[in-house]
N, CA, C and O of each residue as an XYZ file, in Angstrom:
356
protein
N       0.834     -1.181      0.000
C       0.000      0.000      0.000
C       0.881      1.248      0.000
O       2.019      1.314      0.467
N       0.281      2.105     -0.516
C       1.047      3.625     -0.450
C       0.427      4.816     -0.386
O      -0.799      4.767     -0.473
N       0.910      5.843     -0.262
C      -0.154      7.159     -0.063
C      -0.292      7.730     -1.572
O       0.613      7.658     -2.403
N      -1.515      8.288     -1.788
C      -1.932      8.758     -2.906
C      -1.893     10.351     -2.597
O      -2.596     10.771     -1.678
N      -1.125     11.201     -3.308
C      -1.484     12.788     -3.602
C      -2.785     13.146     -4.636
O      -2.997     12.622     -5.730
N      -3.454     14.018     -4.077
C      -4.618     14.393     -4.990
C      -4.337     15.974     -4.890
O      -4.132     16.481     -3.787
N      -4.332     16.781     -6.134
C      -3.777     18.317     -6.137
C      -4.745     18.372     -7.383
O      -4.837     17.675     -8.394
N      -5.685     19.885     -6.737
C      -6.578     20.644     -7.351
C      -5.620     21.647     -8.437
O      -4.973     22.621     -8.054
N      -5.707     21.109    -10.016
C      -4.900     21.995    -11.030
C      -5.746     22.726    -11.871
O      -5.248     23.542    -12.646
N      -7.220     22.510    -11.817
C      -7.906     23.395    -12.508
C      -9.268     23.700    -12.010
O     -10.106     22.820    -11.820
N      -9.509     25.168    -11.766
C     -10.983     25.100    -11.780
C     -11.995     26.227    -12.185
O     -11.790     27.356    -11.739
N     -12.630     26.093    -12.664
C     -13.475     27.219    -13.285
C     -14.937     27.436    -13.048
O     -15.706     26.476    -13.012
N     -15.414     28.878    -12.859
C     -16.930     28.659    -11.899
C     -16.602     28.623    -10.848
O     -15.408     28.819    -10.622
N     -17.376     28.397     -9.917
C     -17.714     28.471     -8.635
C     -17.919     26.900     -8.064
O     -18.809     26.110     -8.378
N     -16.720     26.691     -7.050
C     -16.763     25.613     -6.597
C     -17.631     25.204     -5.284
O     -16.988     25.749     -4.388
N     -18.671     24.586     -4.704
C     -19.852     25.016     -3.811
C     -18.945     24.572     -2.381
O     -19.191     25.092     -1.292
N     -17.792     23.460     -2.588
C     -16.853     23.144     -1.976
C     -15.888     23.792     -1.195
O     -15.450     23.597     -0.061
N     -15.636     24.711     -2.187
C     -14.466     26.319     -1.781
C     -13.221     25.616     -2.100
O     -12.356     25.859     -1.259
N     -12.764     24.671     -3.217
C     -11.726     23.981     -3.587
C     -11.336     25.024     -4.794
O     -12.095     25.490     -5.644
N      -9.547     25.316     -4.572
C      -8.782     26.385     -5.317
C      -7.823     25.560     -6.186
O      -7.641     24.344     -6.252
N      -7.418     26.312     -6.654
C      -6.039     25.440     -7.796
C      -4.650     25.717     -6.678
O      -4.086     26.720     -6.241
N      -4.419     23.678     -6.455
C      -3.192     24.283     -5.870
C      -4.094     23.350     -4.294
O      -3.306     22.690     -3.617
N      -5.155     23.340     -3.954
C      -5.473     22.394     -2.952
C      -4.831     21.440     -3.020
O      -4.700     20.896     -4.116
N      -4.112     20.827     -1.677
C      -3.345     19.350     -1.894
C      -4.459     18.043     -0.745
O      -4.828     18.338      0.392
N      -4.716     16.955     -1.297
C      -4.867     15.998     -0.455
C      -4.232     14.842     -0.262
O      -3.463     14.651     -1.204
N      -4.198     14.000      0.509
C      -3.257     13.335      0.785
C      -4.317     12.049      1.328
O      -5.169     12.193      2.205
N      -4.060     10.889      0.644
C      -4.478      9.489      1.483
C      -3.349      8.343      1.481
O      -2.714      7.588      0.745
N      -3.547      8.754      2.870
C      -2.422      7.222      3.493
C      -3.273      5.955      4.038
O      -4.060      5.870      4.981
N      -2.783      4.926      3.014
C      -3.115      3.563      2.836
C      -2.455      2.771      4.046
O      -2.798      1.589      4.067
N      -1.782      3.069      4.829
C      -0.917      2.727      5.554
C      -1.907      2.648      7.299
O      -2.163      1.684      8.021
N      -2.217      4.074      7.433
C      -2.445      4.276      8.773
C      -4.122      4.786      8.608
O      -4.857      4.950      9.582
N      -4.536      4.991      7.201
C      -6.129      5.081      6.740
C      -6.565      6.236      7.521
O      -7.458      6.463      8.337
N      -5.546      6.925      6.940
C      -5.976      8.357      7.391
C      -5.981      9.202      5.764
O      -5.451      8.701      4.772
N      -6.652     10.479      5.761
C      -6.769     11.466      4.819
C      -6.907     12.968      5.582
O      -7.620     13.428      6.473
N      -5.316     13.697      4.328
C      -4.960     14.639      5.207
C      -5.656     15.376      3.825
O      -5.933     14.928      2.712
N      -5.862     17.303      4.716
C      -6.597     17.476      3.865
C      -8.111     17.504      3.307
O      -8.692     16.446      3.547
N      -8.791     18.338      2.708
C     -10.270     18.101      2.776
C     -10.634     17.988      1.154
O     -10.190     18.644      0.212
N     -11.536     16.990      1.182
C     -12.237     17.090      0.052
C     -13.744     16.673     -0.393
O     -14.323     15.605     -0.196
N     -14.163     17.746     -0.999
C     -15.938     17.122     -0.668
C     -16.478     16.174     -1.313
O     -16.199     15.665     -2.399
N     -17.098     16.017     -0.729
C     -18.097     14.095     -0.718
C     -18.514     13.885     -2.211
O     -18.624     12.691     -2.490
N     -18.880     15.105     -3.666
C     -19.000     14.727     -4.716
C     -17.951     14.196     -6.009
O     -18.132     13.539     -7.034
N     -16.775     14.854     -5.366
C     -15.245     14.597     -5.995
C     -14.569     12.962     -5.135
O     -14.102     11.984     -5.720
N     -14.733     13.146     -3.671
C     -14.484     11.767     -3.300
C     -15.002     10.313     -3.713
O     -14.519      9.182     -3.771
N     -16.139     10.876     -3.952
C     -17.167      9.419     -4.318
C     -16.864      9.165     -5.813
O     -17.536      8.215     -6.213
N     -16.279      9.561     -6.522
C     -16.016      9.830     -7.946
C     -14.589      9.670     -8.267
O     -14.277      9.029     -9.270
N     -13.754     10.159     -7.557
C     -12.287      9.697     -7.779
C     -12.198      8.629     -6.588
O     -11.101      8.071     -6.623
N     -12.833      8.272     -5.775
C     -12.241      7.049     -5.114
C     -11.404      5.920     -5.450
O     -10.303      5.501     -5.095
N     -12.750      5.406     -6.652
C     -12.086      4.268     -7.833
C     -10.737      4.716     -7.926
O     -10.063      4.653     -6.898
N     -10.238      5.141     -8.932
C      -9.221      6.017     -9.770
C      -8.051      5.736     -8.099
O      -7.190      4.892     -8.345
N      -7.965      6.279     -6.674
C      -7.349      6.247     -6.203
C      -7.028      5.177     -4.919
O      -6.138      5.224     -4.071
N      -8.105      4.208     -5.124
C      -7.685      2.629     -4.622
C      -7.143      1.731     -5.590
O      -6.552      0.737     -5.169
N      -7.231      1.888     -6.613
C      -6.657      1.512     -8.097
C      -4.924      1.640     -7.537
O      -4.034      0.792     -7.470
N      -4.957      2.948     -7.230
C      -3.198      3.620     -7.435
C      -2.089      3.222     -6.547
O      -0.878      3.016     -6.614
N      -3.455      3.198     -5.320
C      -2.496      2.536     -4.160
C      -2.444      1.088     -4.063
O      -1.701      0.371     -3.394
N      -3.125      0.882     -4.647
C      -3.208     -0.996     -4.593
C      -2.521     -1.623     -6.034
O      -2.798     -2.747     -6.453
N      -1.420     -0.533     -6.818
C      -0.555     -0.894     -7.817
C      -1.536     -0.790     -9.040
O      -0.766     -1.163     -9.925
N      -2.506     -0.579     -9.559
C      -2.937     -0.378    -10.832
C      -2.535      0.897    -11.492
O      -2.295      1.943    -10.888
N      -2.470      0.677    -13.128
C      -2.783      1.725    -13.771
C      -3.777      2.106    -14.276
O      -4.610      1.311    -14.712
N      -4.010      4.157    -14.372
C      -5.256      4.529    -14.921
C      -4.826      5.636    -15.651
O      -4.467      6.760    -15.301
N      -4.928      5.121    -16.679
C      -4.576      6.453    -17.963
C      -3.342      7.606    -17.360
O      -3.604      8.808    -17.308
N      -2.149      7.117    -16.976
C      -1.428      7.837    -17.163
C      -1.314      8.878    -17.976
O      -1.472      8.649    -19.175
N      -0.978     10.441    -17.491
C       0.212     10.921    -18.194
C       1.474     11.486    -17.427
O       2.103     11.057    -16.460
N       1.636     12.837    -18.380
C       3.225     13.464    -17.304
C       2.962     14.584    -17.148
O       2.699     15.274    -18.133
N       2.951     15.051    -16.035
C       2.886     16.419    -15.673
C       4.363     17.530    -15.971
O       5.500     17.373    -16.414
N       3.657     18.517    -15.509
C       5.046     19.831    -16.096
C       6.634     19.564    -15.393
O       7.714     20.077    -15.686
N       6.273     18.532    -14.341
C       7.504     17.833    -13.246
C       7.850     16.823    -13.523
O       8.633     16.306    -12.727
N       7.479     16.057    -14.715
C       8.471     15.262    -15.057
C       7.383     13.495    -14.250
O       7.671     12.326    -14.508
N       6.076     14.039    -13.208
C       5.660     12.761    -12.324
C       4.917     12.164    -13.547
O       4.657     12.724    -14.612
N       4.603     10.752    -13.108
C       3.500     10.006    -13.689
C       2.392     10.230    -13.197
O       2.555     10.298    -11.979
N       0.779     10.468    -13.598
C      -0.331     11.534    -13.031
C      -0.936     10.835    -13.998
O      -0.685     10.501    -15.155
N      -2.239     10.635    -12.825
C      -3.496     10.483    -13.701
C      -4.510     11.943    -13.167
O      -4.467     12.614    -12.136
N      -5.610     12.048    -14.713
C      -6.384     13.103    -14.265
C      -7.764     12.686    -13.729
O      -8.233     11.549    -13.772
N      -8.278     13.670    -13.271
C      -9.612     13.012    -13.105
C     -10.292     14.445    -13.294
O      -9.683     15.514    -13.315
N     -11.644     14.269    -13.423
C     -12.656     15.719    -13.571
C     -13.625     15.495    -12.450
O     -14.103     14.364    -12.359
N     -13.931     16.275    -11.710
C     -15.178     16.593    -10.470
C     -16.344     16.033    -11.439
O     -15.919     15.638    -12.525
N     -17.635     15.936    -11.254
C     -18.544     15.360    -11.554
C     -19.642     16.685    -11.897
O     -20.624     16.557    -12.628
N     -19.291     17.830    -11.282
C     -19.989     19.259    -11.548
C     -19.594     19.723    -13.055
O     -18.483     20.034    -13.484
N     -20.720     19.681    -13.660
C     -19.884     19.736    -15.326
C     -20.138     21.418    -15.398
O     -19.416     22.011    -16.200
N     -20.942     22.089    -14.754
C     -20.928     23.290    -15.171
C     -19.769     24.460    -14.164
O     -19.400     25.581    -14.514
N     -19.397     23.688    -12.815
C     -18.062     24.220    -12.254
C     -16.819     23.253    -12.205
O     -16.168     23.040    -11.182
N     -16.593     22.746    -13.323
C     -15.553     21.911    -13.558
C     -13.869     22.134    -12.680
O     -13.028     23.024    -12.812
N     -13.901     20.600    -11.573
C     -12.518     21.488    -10.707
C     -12.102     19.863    -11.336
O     -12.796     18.865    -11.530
N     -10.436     20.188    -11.566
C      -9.669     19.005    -12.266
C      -9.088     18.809    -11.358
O      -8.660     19.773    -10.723
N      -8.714     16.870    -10.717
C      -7.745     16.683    -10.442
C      -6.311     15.776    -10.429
O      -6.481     14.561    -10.536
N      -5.353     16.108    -10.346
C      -4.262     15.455    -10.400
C      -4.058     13.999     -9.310
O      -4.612     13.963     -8.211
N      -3.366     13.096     -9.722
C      -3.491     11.866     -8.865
C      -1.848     11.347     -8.924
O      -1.289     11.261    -10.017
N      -1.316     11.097     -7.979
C      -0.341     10.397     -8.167
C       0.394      9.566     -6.453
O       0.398      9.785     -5.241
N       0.916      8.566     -7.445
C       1.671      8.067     -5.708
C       2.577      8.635     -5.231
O       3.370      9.289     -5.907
N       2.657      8.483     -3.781
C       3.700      9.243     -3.374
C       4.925      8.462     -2.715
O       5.912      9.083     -2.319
């Protein structure tokens, strides 16, 4: 198991959440804790995507501006669209 980073890189509109570009979350598989806040319509939606990551799967990789391996994911609010970044840590 390993900890998963989740970082808010895009968002546009009005998030009802109050999630900015540049929010970091953090889930440790280890001690099943989550540092960090994130609301219940983005969690329930990237969950998949980030028990996948820590439990060794891949999901549509790409590469971010740093060179990491990152998957994306999109919030489920299509008219305040907040993007996020996924990767192990």
């Amino acid at each position: 198991m390993s900890k998963i980073g989740v970082k808010v890189i895009s968002k546009e509109g009005h998030c009802s959440a109050g999630h900015e570009v540049g929010d970091e979350i953090v889930f440790d598989w280890d001690t099943h804790e989550i540092e960090g806040r994130i609301c219940l319509h983005a969690l329930y939606s990237v969950m998949p995507k980030i028990y996948a990551l820590a439990h060794g799967g891949d999901v549509a990789f790409a590469v971010n501006e740093e060179g990491d391996q990152v998957a994306r994911h999109a919030c489920p609010d299509g008219y305040n669209p907040v993007i996020l970044e996924l990767k192990r840590l």
